[in-house]
VEXRO-69344 format. One record per residue (C-alpha): x, y, z. Coordinates in Angstrom, 1 decimal, always signed. Layout:
      u      v      w
      X      Y      Z
...
END
This chain:
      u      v      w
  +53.3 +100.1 +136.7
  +55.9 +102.9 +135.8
  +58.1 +101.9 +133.4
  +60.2 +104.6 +132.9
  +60.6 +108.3 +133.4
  +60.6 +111.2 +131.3
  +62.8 +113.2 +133.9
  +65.9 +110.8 +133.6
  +68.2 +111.5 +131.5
  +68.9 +109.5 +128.4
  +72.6 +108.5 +127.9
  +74.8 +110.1 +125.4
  +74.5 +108.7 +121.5
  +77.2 +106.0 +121.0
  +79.3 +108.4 +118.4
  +81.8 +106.2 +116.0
  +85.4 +106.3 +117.5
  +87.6 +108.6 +115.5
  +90.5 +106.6 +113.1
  +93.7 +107.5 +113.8
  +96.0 +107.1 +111.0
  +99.6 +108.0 +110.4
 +101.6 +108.5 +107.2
 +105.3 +108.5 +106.8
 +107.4 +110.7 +105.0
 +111.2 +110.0 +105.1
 +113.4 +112.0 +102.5
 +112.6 +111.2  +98.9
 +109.0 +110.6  +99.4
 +107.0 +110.7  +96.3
 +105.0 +113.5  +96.6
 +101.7 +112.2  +95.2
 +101.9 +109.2  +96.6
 +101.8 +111.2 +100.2
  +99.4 +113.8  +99.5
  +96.7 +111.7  +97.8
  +96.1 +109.9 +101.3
  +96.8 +112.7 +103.4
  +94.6 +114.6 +101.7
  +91.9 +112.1 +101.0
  +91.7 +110.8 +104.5
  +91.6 +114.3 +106.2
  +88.3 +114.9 +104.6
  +86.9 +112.7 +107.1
  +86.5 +112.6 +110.7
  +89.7 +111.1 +111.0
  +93.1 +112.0 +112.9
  +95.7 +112.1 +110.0
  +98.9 +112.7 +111.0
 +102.2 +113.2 +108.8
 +104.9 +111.8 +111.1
 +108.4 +112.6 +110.4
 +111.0 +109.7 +110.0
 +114.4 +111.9 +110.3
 +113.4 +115.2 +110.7
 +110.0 +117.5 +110.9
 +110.7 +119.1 +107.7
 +111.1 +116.7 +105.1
 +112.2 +117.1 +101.2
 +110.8 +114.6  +98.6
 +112.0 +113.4  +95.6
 +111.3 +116.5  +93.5
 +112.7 +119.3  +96.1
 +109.0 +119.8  +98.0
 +109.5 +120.2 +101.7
 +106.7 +119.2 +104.2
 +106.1 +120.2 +107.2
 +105.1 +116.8 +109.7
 +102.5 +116.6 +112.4
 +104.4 +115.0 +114.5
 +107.8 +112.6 +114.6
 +108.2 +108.7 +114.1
 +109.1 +108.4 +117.9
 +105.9 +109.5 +119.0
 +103.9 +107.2 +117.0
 +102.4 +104.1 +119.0
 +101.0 +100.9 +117.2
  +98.5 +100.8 +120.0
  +97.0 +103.9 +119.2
  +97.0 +103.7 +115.5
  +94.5 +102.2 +113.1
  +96.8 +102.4 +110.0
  +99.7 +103.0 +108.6
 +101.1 +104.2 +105.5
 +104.4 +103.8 +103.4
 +104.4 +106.1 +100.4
 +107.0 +105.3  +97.6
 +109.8 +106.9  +96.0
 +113.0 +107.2  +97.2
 +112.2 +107.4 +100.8
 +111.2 +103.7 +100.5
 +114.8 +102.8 +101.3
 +114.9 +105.1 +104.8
 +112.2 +103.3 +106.0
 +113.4  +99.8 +105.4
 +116.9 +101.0 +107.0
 +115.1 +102.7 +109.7
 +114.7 +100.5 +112.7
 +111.9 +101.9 +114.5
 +109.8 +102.0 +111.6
 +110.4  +98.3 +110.8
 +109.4  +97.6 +114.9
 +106.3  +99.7 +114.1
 +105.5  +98.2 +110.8
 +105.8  +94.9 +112.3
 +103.4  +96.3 +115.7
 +100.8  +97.0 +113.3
 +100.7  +93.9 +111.4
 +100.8  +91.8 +114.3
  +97.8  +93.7 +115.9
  +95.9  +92.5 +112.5
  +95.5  +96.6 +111.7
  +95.8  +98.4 +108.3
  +99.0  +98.6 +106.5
  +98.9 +100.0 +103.7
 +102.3 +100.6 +101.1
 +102.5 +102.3  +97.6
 +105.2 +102.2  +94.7
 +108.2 +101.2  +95.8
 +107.2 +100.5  +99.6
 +105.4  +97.5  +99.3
 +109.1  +96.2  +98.8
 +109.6  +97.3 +102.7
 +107.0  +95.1 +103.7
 +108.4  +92.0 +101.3
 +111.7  +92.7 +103.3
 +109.8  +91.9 +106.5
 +108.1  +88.6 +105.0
 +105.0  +90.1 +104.9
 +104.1  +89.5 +102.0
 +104.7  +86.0 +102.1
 +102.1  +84.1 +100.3
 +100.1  +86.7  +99.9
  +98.6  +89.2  +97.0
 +100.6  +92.3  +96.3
 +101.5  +94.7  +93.6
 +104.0  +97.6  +93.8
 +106.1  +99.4  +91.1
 +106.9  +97.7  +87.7
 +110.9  +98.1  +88.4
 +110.3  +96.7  +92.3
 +107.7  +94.1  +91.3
 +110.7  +91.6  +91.9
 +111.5  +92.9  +95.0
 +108.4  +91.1  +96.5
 +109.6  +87.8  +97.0
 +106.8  +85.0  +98.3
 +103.8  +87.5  +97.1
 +101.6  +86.6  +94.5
 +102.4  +90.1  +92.3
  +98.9  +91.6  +90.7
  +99.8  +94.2  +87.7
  +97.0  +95.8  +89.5
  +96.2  +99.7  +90.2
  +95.0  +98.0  +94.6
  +95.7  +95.1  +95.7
  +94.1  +94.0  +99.2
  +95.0  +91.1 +101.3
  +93.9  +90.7 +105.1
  +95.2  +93.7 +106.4
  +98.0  +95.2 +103.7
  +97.2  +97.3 +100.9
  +99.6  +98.2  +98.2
  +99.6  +99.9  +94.9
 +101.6 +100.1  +92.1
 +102.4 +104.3  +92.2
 +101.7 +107.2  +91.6
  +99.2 +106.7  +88.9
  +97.4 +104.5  +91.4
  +97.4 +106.9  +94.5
  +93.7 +108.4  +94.4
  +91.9 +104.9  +93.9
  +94.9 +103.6  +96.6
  +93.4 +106.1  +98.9
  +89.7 +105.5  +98.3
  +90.4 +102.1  +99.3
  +91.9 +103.1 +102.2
  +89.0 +105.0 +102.9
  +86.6 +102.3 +102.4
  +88.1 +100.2 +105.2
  +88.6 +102.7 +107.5
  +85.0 +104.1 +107.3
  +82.9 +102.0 +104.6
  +82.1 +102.1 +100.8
  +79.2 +104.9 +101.4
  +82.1 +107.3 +102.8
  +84.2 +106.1  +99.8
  +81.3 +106.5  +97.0
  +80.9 +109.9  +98.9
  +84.5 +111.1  +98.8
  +84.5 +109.9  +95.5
  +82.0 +111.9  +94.0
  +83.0 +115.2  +95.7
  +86.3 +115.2  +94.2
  +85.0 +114.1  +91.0
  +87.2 +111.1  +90.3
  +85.3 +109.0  +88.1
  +87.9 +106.5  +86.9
END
């Protein structure tokens, strides 16, 4: 009995589905705290976009200006796989920015990655959602996590939000990142090819 056939085609390999992830950078950003993930993340086969909150230029905290990807309207939680919050003083436009706090709140719903450094983890505290869980953020916004158990940790992961504490904490905040988006081997990789042997 024939059991199969050399002249049919196989079907396509399965290939991993590319991560889409979106950073935010609102005016004041802390400029480490954006390009360590941005940067980290985009050595992967990943979609990594900078999104805009107020405009597609964007000045940070010490007079850099970035140029975004794209803008916060045009971010879906749907189509996103995380989301990032980087610190400094563009941590208060994005808690006073109302489609950021409906997208924040998308994500989190949907169980999907969100992931705040410095002074952002305060953002999500201001959405209770850090209620009765783990967190860490900046020592002079550690208070401004109310209901979170504060960590004076470099990463702190709980379900599905990452924080950090700052800047000194971006590069391990963004291997973390990396090793739920695409697994510790990726992360031991990434690690070792910039060299980071903290």
């Amino acid at each position: 009995m024939l059991l199969f056939s050399l002249n049919v085609p196989l079907p396509p390999p399965v290939l991993p589905t590319m991560k889409k992830v979106a950073i935010l950078a609102a005016p004041g950003f802390e400029e480490i705290e954006l390009m360590a993930p941005l940067d980290i993340l985009r050595r992967l086969n990943m979609d990594v976009v900078l999104a805009g909150v107020q405009s597609d230029k964007v000045v940070s905290t010490h007079e850099v200006t970035v140029s975004t990807d794209t803008m916060l309207d045009k971010l879906h939680a749907d189509k996103l796989d995380a989301l990032i919050l980087p610190g400094g003083a563009g941590s208060w436009v994005l808690r006073d920015t109302p489609e950021v706090i409906h997208l924040v709140k998308k994500m989190h719903e949907a169980g999907k990655l969100v992931a705040a450094i410095c002074a952002a983890p305060s953002v999500l505290a201001s959405l209770g959602l850090l209620e009765g869980k783990n967190a860490t953020a900046h020592a002079g916004f550690q208070d401004k996590l109310a209901g979170a158990h504060v960590l004076d940790a470099e990463v702190v992961v709980d379900g599905n939000i990452t924080t950090s504490y700052g800047l000194g904490g971006a590069i391990p905040f963004a291997l973390e990142l990396v090793r739920q988006l695409a697994g510790q081997a990726e992360a031991d990789r990434i690690r070792n090819a910039i060299a980071y042997r903290h």
